[in-house]
GUZA-754408 format. One record per residue: x, y, z of N, C-alpha, C, O, CB in turn. Coordinates in pm, whole numbers, plus 50000, padded with zeros to 5 digits. Glycine has a CB too. Example, Ala and Ser with C-alpha at 12.3 -4.5 7.8 and 13.67 -1.06 7.14 Angstrom:
GUZA-754408
513194943150780512304955050780513204967050780514244966850846511314955350905512854977550708513674989450714512905000350787513415011450804514084994050572
***
This chain:
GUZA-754408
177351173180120177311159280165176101151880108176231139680092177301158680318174951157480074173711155580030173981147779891173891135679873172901169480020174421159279779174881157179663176141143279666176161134379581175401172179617177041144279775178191130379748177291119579785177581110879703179801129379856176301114579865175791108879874174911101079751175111089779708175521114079951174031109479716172981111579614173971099179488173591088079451172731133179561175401107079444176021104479341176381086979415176311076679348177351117179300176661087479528177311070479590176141063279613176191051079630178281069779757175331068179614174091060079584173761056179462173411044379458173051065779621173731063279334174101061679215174561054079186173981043479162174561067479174176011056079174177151043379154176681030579188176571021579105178451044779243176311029079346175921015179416174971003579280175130991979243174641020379581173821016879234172691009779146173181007379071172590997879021171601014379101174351010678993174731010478852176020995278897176460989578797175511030178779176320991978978177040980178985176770972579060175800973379135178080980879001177730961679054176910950579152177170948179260178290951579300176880938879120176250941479351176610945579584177560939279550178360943279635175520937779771178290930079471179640924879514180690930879501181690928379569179950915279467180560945179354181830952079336181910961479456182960962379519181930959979194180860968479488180820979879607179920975979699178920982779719180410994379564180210962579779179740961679908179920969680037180790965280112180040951879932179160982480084179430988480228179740972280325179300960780318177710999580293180890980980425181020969880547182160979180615182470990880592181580950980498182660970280703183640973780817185010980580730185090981980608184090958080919185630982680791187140995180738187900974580719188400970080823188361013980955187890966680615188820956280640189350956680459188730962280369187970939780717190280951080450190970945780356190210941080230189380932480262191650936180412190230944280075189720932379973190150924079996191300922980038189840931979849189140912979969189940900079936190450898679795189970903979695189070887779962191380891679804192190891479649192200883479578192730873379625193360892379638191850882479473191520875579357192440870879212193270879879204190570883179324192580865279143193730863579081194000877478999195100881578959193640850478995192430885278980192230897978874192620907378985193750906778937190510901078794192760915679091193010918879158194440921379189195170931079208192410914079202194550903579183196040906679228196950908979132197890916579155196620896579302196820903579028197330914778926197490929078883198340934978816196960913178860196110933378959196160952378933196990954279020198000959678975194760963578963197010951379167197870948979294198960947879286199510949979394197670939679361199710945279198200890938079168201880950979145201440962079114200690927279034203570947779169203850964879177204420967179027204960977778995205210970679315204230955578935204630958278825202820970278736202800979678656205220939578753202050965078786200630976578767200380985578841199660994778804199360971778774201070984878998200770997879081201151010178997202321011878964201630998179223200171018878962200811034378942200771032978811200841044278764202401038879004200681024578721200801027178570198951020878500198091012678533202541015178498199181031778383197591029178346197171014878329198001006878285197191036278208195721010178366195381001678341195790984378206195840972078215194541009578346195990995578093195880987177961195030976677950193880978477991197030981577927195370964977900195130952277860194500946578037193530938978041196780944177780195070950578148194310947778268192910949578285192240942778363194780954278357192390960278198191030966278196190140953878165189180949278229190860978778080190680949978060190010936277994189840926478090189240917178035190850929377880190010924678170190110915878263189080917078402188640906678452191500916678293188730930978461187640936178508186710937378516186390942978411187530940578510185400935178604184310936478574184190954378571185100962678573183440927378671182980955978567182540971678548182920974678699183640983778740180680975478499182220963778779182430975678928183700973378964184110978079070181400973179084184340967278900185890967178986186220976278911186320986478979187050953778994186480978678785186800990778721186041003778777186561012978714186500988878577185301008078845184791020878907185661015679025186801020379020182951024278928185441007479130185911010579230187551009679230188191008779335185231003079320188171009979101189961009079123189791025879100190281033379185191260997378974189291029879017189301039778946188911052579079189461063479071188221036978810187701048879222187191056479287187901052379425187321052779533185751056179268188951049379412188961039479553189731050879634190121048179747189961021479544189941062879581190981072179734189841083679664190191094179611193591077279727188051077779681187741093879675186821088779786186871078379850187041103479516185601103679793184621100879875183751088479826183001083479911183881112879891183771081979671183001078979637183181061179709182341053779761182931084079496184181059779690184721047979765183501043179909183281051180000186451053679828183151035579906182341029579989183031028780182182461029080291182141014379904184621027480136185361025780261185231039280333185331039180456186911021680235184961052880257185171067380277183931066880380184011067580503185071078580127182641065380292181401066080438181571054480573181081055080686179551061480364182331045680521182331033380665183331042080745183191040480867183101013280631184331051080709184951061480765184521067780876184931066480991185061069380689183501075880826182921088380832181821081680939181561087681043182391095980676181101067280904180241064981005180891063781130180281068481227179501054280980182361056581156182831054181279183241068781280183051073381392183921041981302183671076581207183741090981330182601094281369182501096581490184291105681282181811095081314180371100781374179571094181534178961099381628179231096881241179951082081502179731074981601180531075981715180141072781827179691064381563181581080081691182811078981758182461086281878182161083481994184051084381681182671099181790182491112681862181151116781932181091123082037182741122981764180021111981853178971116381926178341107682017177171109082051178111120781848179261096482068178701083082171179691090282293179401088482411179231061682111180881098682254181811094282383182521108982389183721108282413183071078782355181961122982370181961135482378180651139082498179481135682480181821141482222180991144082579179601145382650179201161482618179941170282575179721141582836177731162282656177471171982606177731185082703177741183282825176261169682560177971200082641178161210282697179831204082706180081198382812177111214082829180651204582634181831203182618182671210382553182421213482437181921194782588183891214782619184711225482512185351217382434185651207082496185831236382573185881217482272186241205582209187591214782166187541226882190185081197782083188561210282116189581213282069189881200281918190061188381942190621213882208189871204681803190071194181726191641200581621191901211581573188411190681635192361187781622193711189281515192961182881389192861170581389195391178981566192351191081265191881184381155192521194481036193651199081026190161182581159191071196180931191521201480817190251204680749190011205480628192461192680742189541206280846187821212780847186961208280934187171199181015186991210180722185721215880919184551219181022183971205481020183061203181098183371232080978184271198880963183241187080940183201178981037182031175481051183461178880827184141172081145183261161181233183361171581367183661165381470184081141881258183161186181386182721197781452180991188981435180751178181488183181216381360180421193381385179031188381300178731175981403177791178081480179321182281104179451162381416178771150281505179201155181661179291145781740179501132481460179441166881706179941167681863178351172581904177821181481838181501181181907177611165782023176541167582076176851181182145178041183582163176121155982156175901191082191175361204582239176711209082292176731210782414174031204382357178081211882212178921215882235178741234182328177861242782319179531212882106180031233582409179971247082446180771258782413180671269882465180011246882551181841253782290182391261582249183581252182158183871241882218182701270982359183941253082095184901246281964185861255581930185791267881929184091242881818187301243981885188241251281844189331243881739189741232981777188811256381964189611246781665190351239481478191461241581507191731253081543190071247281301192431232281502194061239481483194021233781289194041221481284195891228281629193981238581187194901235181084196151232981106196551242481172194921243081001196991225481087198481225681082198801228180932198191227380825199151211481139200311232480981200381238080856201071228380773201631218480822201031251180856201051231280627201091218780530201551227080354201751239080335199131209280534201581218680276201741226980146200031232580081200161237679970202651215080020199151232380111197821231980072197281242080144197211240880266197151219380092196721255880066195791262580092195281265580156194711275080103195331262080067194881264880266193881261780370192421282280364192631292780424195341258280578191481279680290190801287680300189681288880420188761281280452190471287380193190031299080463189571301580619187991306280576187481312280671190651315880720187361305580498185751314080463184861303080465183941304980545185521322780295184811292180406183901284680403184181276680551183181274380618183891276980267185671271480613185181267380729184761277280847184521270980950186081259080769184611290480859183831298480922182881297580905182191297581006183951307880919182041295980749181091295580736180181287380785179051289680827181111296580659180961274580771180151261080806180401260380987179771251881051180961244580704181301269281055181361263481211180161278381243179751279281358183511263081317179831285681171179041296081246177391289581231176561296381291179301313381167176981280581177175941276481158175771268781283174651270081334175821270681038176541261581341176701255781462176041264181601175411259481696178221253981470176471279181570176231289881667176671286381802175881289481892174821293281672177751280781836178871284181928180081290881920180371295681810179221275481964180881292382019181811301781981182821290981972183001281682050182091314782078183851295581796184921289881746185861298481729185821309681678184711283581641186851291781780188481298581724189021291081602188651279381604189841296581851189821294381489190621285981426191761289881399191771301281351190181282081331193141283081414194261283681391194361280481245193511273281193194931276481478195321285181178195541279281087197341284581005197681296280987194131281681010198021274480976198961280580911199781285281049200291296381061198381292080803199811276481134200351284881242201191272481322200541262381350199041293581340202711273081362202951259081391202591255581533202171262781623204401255581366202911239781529201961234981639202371239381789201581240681882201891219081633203751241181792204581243181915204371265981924205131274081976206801233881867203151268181856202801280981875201711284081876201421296081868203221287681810200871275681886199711275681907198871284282036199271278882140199621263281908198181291982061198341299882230196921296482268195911303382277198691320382243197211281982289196141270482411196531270082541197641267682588196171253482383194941273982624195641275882763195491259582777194731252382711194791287682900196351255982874196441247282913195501241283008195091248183101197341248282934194891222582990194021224083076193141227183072192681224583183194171227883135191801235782967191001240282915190221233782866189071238182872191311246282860190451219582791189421215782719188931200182735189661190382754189781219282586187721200482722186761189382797187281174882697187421164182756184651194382779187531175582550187621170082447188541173082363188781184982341186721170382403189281161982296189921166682153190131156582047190441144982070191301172682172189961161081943189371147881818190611150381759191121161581757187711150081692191301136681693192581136881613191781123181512191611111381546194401133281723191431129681388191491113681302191901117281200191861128481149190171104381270192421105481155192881105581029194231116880994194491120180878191591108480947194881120981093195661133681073197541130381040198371137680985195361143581234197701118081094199071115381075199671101281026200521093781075199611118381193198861100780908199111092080787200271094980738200141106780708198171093080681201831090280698202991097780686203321104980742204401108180693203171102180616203111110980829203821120080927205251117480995205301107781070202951121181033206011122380985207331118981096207231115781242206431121881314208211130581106207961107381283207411107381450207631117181536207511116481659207911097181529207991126881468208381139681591206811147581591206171152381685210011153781526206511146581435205131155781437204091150981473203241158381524204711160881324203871137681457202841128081582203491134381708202811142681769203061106781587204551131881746204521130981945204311151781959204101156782070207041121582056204401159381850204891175481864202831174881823202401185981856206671185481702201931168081780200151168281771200261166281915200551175281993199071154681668200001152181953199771148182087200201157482199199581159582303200401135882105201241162282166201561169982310200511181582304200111184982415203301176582326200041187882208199081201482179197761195482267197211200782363198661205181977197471184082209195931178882241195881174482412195101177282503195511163182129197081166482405197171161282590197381172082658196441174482733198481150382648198301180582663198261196682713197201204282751197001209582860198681204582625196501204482645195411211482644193711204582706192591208982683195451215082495194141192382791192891186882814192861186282918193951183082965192541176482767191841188183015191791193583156191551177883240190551170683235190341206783178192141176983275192511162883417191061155683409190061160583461192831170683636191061140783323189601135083294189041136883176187931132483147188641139783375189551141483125189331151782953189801139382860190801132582881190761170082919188841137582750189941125282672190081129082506189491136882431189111106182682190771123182497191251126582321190611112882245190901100982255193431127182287189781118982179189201104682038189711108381933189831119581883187411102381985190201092881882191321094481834190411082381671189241078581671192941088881965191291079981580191121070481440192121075381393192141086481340189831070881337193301066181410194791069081305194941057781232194531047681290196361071481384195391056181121196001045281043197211037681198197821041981296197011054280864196981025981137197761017881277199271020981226200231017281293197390997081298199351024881158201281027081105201771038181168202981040181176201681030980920200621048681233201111062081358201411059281491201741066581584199981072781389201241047281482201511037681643201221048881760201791052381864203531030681670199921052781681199181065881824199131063181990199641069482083197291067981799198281050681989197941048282157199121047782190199321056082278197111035082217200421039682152202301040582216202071053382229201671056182342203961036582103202181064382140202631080882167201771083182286202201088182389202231093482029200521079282269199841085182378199961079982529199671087782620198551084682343200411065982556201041062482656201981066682670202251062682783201161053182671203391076782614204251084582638203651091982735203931090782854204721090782536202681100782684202231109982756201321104782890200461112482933201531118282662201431097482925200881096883048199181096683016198261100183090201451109883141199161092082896197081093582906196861079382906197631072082843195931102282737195701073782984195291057982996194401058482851193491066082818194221052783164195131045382766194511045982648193371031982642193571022482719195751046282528192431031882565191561021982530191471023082351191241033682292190061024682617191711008882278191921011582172191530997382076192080986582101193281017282175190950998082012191180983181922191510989681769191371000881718189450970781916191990977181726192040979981597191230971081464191130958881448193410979981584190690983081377189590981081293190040984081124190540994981094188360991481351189930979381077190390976880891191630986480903191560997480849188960984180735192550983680958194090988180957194111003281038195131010181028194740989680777193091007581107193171018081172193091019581348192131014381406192241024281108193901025181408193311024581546192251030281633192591041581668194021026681599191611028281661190501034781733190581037681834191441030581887189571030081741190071045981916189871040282066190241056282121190511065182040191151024482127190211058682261190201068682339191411068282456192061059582513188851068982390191341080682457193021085682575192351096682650192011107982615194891094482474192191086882821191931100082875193561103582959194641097882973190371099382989193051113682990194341123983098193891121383207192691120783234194501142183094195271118483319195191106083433194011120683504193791131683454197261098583551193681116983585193471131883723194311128283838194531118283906191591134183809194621138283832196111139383958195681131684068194541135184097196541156784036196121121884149196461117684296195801124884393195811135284327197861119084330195161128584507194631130984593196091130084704196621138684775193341121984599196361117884683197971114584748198611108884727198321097684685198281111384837200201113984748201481112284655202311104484748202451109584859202281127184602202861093684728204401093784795205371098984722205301101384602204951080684826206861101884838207851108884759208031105184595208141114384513209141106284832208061091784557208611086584450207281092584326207431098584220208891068284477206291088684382204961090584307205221109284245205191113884131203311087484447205381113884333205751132084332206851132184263206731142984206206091140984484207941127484225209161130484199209021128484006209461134683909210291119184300208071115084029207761105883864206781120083849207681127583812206671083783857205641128183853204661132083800205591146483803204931155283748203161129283871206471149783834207311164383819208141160983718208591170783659208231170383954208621147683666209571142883553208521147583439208551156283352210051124383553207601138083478206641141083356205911152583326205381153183215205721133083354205771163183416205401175483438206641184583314206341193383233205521178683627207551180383331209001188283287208811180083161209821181583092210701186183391208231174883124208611170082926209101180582854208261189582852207151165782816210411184182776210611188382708209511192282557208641184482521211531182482720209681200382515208751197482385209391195882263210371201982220207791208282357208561184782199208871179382061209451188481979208561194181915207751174681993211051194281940211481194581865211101192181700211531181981646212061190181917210251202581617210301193281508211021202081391211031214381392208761187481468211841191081254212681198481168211741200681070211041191081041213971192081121211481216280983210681215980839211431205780783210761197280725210661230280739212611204280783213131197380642212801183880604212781179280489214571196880637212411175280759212091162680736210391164980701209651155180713212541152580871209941175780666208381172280658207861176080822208561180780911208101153180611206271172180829205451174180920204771187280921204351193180822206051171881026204701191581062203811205681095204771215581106204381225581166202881205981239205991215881063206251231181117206921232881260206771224281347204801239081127207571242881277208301245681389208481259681396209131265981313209511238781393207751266081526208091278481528209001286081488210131282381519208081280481601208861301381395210231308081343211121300681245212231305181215211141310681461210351282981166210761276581069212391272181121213241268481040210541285680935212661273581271213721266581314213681255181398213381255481517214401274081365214121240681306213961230681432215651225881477216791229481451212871214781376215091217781540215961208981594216251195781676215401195681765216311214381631216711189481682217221171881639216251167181836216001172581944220161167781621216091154681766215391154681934216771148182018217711141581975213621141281957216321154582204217881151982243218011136882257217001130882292218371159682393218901131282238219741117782254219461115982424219131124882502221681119682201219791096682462219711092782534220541100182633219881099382736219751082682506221671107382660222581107282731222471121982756223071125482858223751100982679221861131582689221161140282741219841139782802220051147082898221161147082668218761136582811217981135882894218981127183005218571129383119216611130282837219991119283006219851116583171220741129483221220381134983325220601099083234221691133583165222241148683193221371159783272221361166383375222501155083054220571156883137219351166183204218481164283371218311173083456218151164083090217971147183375217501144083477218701144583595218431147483711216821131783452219851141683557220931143283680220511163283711220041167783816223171138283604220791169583613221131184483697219611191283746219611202383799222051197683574218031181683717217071186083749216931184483914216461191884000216161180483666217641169283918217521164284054218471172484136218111173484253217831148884065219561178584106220831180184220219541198684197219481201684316223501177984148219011205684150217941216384166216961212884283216701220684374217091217984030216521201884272215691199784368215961193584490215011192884567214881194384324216851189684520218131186884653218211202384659217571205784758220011176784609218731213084596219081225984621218111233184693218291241784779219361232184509216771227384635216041235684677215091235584812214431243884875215491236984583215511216784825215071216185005215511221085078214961225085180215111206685079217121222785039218181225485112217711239885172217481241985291219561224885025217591250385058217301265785102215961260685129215921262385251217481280184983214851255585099213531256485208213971251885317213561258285414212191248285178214671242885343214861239385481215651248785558215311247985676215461226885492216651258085537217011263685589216471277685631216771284585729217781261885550215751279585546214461289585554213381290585661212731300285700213691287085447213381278985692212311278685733213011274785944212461274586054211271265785618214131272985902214911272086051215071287686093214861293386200216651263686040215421291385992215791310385994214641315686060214591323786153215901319985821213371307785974212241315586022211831312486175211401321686245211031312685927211981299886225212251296586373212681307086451212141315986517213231286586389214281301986415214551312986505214561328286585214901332286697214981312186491214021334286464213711343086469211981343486542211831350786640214081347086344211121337686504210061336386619210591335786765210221343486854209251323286598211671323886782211661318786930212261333686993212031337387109212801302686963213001340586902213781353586958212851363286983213231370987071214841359886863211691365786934210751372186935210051371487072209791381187143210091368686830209851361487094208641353387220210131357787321209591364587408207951328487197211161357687345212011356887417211851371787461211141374687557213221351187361212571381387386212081393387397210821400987432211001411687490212291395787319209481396987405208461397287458208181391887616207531397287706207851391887368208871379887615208781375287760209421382487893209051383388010209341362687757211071389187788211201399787904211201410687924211901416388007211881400187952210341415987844210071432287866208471428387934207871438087980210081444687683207821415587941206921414588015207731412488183207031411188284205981402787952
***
């Protein structure tokens, strides 16, 4: 990080604050030269005769614009840092869905950390991020290559969980099949910090799940935090009936074929249609009618049998 720095500091001197101005995650403004590179007849094909038209730093920054060197990459990296280490409290178990040790590094006096890699077409070498989470000197687990709906998180366990930047293209099954891993796994008051591109329509998924979200949105990304409700102290019937619906969520179904993370045993399948979940909610409910029914009768059985008891006792007294 020393060395990418060193080199983006470099660059900065060698062009001008107007080609690579640091600032907020927002949009170029567009220019007639610009909008020409912009244009989808130049998207994706070499420069040519456009070059001519460029200053030097717009030519580095077309040329650097999806690396670290990109100026937008550290305005990145500052809001995770900030993110995480303003609103993680300390002595916290963290659970993070990423693709390395690295914003492990901004979590204050953690008490123990844990990586899911999902799995993907890319490599994932397990040595250097050991290397870099043992310097930390807490205790880390890492998953990796392992799908998400198999993951063996106890539930409820963890103080924190960081998702950024993770479901850029993703299918919507493998967003709502992340979220369910992270909300699952966060103990009642526990919150998930989150930075997705706004096109993952995250805080919606995460209001699926029942987490109260806080969120704005910043140079096309969402920000913001999801905590997990803490249960009621006290329920009415209806209140009890809604938090056992939501208790019973099915889990995200996801297909390899459309892409995403994976599906246990590489078998998915289709998420159910409207008319099954109410199927479903009809034969959950006529279960739980069933089952007052035998507690209630259970518990008359158990009556009677007391009052027969005391009866018998009364006359052998």
């Amino acid at each position: 990080q020393r060395r990418q720095h060193s080199m983006y500091m470099l660059l900065l001197s060698l062009t001008s604050a107007a080609a690579l101005r640091p600032g907020p995650l927002r949009p170029q403004a567009v220019c007639r030269r610009r909008a020409a590179l912009m244009s989808d007849d130049a998207r994706g094909t070499p420069l040519g005769d456009l070059a001519d038209k460029l200053s030097i730093g717009e030519r580095i920054g077309q040329g650097t614009k999806n690396s670290w060197v990109n100026p937008a990459y550290w305005n990145r990296q500052f809001v995770t840092a900030s993110h995480i280490a303003n609103n993680v409290p300390n002595g916290s178990t963290v659970l993070e869905l990423g693709k390395d040790a690295k914003n492990l590094y901004y979590v204050p006096s953690p008490e123990a950390m844990t990586l899911v890699v999902p799995p993907s077409n890319l490599i994932v070498e397990q040595g250097p991020i050991r290397e870099a989470a043992a310097k930390l000197r807490v205790p880390f687990s890492l998953f990796t290559e392992t799908p998400l709906d198999a993951v063996p998180l106890t539930a409820a366990s963890f103080d924190a969980a960081l998702l950024f930047d993770m479901l850029d293209g993703a299918p919507e099954q493998a967003a709502y099949g992340a979220v369910s891993l992270l909300a699952n796994a966060l103990k009642p008051g526990g919150v998930l910090l989150f930075a997705e591109r706004e096109g993952a329509n995250l805080p919606a998924i995460c209001a699926d799940f029942n987490l109260q979200v806080a969120s704005e949105a910043e140079g096309g990304f969402d920000v913001g935090i999801a905590t997990r409700r803490p249960p009621p102290s006290r329920q009415t019937r209806k209140q009890k009936a809604a938090a056992a619906a939501r208790g019973r969520r099915r889990p995200v179904a996801v297909d390899p074929a459309k892409g995403g993370f994976g599906a246990a045993g590489g078998r998915g399948k289709a998420a159910p249609s409207r008319e099954e979940k109410e199927a479903e909610r009809a034969r959950r409910k006529e279960e739980k009618v069933e089952s007052k029914v035998r507690a209630e009768e259970a518990r008359r059985a158990e009556e009677q049998a007391r009052a027969e008891k005391q009866a018998r006792a009364a006359a052998e007294a």
